[in-house]
C-alpha positions as CSV (number, residue, x, y, z in Angstrom):
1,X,85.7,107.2,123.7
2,X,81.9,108.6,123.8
3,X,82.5,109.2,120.5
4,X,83.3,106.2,119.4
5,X,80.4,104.4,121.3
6,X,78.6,106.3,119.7
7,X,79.4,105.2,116.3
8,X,79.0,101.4,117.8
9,X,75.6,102.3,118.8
10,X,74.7,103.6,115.7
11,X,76.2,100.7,113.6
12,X,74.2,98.5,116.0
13,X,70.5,100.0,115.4
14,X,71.4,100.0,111.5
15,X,72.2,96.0,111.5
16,X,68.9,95.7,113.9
17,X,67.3,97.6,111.1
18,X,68.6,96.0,108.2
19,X,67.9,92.7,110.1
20,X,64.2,94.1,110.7
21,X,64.1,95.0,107.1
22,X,64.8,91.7,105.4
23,X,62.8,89.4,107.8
24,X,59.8,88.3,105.5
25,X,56.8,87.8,107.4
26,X,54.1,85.7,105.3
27,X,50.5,84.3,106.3
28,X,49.3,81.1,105.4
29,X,45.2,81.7,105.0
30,X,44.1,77.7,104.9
31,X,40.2,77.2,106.3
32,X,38.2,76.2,109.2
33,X,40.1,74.3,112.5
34,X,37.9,71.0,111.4
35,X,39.1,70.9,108.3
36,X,42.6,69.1,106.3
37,X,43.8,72.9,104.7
38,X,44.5,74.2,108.3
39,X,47.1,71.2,109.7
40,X,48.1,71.1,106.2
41,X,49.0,75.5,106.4
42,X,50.5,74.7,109.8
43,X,52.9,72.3,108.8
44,X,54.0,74.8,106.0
45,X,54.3,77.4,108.0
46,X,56.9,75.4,110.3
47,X,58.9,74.6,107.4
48,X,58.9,77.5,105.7
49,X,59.7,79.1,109.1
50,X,62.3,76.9,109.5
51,X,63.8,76.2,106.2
52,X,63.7,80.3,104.1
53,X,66.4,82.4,105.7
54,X,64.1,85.3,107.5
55,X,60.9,84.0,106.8
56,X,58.6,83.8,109.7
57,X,55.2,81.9,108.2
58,X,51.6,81.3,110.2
59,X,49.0,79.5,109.6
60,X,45.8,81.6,109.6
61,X,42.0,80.3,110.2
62,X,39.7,81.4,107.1
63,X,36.3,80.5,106.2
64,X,38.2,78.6,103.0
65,X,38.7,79.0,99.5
66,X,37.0,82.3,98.8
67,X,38.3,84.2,101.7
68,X,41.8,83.0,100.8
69,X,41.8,84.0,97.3
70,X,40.5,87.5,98.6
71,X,43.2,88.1,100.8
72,X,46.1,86.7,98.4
73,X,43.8,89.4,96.2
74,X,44.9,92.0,98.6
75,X,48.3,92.2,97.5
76,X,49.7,91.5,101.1
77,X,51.9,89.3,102.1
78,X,49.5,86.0,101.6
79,X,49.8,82.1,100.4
80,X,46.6,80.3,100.3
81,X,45.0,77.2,99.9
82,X,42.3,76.8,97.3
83,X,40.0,74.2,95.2
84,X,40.5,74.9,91.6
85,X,37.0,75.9,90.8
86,X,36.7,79.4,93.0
87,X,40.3,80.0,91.6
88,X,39.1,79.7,87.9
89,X,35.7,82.3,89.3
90,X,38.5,84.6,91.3
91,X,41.0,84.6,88.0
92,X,37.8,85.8,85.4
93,X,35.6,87.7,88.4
94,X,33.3,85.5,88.2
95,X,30.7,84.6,90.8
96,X,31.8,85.4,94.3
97,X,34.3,87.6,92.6
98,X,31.8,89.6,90.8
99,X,33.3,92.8,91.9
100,X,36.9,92.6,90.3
101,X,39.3,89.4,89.2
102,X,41.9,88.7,91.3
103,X,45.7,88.6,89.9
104,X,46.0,84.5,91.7
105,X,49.1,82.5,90.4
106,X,49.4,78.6,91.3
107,X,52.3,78.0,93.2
108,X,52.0,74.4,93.3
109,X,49.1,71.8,92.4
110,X,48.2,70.1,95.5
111,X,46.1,67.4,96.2
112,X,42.5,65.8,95.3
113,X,39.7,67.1,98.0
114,X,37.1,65.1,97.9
115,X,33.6,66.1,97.9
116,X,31.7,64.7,100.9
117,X,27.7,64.3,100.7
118,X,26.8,63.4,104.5
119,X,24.0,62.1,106.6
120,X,23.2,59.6,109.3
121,X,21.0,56.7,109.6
122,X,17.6,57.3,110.8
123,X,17.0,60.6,108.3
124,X,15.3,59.3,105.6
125,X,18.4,60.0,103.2
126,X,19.9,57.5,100.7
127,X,20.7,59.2,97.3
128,X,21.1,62.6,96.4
129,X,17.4,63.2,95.5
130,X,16.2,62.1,98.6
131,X,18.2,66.0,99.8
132,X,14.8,67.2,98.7
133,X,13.2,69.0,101.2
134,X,15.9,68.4,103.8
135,X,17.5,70.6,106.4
136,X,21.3,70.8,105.2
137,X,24.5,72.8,105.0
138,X,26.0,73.8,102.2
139,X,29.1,75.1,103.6
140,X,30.6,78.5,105.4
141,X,29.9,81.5,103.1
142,X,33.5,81.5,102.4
143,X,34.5,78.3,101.2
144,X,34.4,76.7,97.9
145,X,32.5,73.9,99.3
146,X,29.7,76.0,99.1
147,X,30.5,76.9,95.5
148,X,30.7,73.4,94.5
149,X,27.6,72.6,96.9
150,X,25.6,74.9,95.0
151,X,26.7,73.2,91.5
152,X,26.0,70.0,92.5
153,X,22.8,70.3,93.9
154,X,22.2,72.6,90.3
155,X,23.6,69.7,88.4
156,X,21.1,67.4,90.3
157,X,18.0,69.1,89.2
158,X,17.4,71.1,92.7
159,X,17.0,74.8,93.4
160,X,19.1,75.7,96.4
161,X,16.8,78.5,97.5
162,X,13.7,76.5,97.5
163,X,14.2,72.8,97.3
164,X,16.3,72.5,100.4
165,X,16.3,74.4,103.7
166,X,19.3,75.5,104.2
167,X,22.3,76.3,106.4
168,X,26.5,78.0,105.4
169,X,28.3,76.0,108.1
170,X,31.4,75.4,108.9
171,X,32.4,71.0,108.7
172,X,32.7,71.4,112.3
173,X,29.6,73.2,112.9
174,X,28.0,71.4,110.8
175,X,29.0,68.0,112.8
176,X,27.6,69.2,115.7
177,X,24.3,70.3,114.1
178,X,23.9,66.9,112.6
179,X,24.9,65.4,116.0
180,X,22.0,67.8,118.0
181,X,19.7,67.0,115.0
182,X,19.5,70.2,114.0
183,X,20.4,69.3,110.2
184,X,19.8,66.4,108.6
185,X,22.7,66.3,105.7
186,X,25.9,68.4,105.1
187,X,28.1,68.7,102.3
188,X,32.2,69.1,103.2
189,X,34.4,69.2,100.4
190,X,38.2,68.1,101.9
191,X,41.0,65.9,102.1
192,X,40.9,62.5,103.9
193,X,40.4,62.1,106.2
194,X,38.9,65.2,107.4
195,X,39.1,65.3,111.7
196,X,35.2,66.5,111.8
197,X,33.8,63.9,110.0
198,X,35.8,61.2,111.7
199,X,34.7,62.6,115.0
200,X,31.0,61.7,113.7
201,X,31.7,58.4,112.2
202,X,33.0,58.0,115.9
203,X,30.6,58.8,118.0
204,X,28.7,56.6,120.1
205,X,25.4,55.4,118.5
206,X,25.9,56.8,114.9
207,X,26.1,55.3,111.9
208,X,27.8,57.5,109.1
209,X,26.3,57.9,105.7
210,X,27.9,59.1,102.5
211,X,25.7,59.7,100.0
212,X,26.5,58.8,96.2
213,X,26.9,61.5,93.8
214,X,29.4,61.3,90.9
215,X,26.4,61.2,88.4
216,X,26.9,65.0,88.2
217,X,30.0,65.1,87.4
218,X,29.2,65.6,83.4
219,X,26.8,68.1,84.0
220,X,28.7,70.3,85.8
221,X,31.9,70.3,83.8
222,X,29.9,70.9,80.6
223,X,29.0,74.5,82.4
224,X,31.9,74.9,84.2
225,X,35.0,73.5,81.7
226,X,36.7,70.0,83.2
227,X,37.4,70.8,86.7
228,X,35.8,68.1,88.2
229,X,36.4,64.0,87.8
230,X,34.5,61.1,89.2
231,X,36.6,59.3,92.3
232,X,35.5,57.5,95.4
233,X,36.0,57.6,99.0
234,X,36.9,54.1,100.4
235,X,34.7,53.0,102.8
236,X,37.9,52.5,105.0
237,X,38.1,56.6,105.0
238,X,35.3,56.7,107.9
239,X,34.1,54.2,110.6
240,X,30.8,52.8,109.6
241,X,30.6,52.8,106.2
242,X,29.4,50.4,103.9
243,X,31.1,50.5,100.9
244,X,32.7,52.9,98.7
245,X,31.5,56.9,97.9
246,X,30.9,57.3,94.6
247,X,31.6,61.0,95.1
248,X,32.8,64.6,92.6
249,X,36.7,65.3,93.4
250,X,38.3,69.1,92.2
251,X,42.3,69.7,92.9
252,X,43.5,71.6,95.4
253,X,46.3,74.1,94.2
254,X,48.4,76.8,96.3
255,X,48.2,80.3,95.3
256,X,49.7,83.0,95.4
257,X,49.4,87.3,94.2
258,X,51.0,87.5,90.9
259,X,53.1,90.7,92.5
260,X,55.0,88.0,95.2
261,X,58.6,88.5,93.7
262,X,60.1,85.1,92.2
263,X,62.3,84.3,94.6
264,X,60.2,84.1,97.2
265,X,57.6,82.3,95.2
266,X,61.0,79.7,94.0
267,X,62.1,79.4,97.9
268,X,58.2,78.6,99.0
269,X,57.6,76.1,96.5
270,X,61.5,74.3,97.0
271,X,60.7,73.9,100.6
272,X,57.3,72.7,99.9
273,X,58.6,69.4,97.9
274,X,62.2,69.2,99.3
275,X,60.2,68.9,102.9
276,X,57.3,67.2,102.3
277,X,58.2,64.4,104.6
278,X,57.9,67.2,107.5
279,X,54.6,68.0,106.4
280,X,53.2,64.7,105.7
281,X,54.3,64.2,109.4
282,X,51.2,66.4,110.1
283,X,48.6,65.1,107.8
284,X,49.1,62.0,105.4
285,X,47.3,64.3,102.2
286,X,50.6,65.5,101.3
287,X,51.8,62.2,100.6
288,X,50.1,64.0,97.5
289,X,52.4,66.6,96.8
290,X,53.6,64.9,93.4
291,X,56.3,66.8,91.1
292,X,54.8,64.9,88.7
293,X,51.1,66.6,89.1
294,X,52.4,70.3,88.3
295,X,50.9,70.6,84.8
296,X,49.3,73.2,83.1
297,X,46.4,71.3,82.2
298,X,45.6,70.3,86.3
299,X,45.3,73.8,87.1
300,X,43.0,76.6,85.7
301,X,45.4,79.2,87.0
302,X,48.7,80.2,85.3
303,X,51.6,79.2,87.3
304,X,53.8,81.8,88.9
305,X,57.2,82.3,87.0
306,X,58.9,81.3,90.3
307,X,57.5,78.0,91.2
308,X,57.8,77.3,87.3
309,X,61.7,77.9,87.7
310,X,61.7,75.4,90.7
311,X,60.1,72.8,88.3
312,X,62.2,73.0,85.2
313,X,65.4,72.7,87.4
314,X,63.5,69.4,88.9
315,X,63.0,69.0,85.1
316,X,59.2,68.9,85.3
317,X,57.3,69.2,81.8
318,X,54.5,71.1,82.5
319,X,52.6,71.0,79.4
């Protein structure tokens, strides 16, 4: 009878093991807490959580784009969020990712973040020139708002080392330095609407202003290939404004490390679209999430042969 318990116990640990063995734990690396890729990584996470037998998804807090390609670089067990532009730098090892290319594959094109150029009234700021000399942000060291920051402000004729004073903050730092006048401009790139900068356009005695800036748009895709494309923000987006945002808008895409096995990859990107109402239950930008946007030609990085599966069985033609 010992025996034979045993043998039970035994044949117990090994099914605990094997159990052990094919849970798949994943992080979601998605940006700052003020910002639309962290609700938007939460809400994956649940439904990948819930949805891929053994998976068990978070949602991590990154400084943004950069940091996230550099952990889905490590090879470990990473999906992350990222603007197209530090994608194309981390896929040739260029720029921030000087020291080595990174082996990124797009999972799924996403949606359209939105550059935002902002200021209140009262600091002397009405067009993009007027940055001159001003005490800004340009975004947290890891984010690709401060990549496209930097090539906006190039595109606009300004040195970013000497023309502006400058600060690498977060969009919700950088709300509160704006609110304790400790900045005078900030630029965010992100979804809409973005939870910091609402929280500015609402408080008490401020008047929100988004500066115009789609005029650079042609200089900056003639150095950087076609990444970017003239859009507006409607002045509906935030409390106070007075008309439209003429503003630079790069896709969002979802990446992954070429090494993540294909069905894995397939099973990520199925639950993605086949549970999109779940997720647009925690932000509205994935109202966005469009079979019909996964092309070759809206991403810079190859797709990964498992999300490609997904789409030619939804009998997507991507190029």
């Amino acid at each position: 009878m010992k025996r034979h318990l045993i043998r039970a116990w035994i044949a117990i640990m090994a099914l605990g093991l094997c159990a052990v063995a094919a849970a798949q734990n994943i992080s979601i690396a998605t940006g700052g807490t003020g910002g639309v890729y962290y609700p938007l990584g939460g809400g994956l996470a649940q439904v990948l959580s819930k949805y891929v037998p053994g998976m068990q998804a978070t949602a991590e807090v990154t400084g943004g784009s950069v940091d996230n390609l550099k952990l889905v670089g490590t090879g470990k067990p990473y999906v992350g969020f990222s603007m197209a532009d530090a994608a194309q730098d981390a896929i040739r090892g260029e720029d921030k990712f000087k020291s080595g290319k990174v082996p990124v594959r797009t999972l799924a094109v996403l949606y359209p973040n939105r550059m935002h150029l902002v200021t209140v009234e009262g600091r002397g700021i009405n067009k993009l020139a007027d940055l001159k000399g001003k005490h800004i942000s340009t975004g947290s060291p890891g984010s690709a708002t401060e990549v496209m920051a930097f090539r906006i402000l190039e595109a606009a004729g300004m040195d970013k080392d000497k023309d502006v004073k400058r600060e690498r903050l977060s969009v919700a730092e950088s709300v509160n330095a704006i609110k304790d006048n400790k900045i005078d401009a900030f630029f965010w790139v992100g979804g809409l609407p973005t939870a910091a900068v609402t929280d500015l356009a609402n408080t008490p005695g401020t008047k929100i202003k988004m500066i115009d800036h789609a005029e650079t748009v042609p200089a900056m895709n003639k150095k950087y290939g076609n990444l970017y494309v003239e859009d507006t923000i409607p002045k509906s987006a935030y409390k106070g404004m007075d008309s439209d945002n003429k503003q630079a808008t790069v896709m969002n895409i979802l990446v992954a490390n070429a090494n993540m096995d294909d069905k894995t990859a397939y099973n990520i990107v199925k639950v993605l679209f086949e549970k999109r109402d779940e997720i647009i239950a925690v932000h509205k930008e994935a109202e966005n999430f469009k079979l019909e946007n996964q092309k070759a030609a809206a991403t810079p990085v190859p797709f990964h042969p498992g999300a490609a599966k997904y789409f030619a069985e939804k009998g997507v033609k991507m190029n």
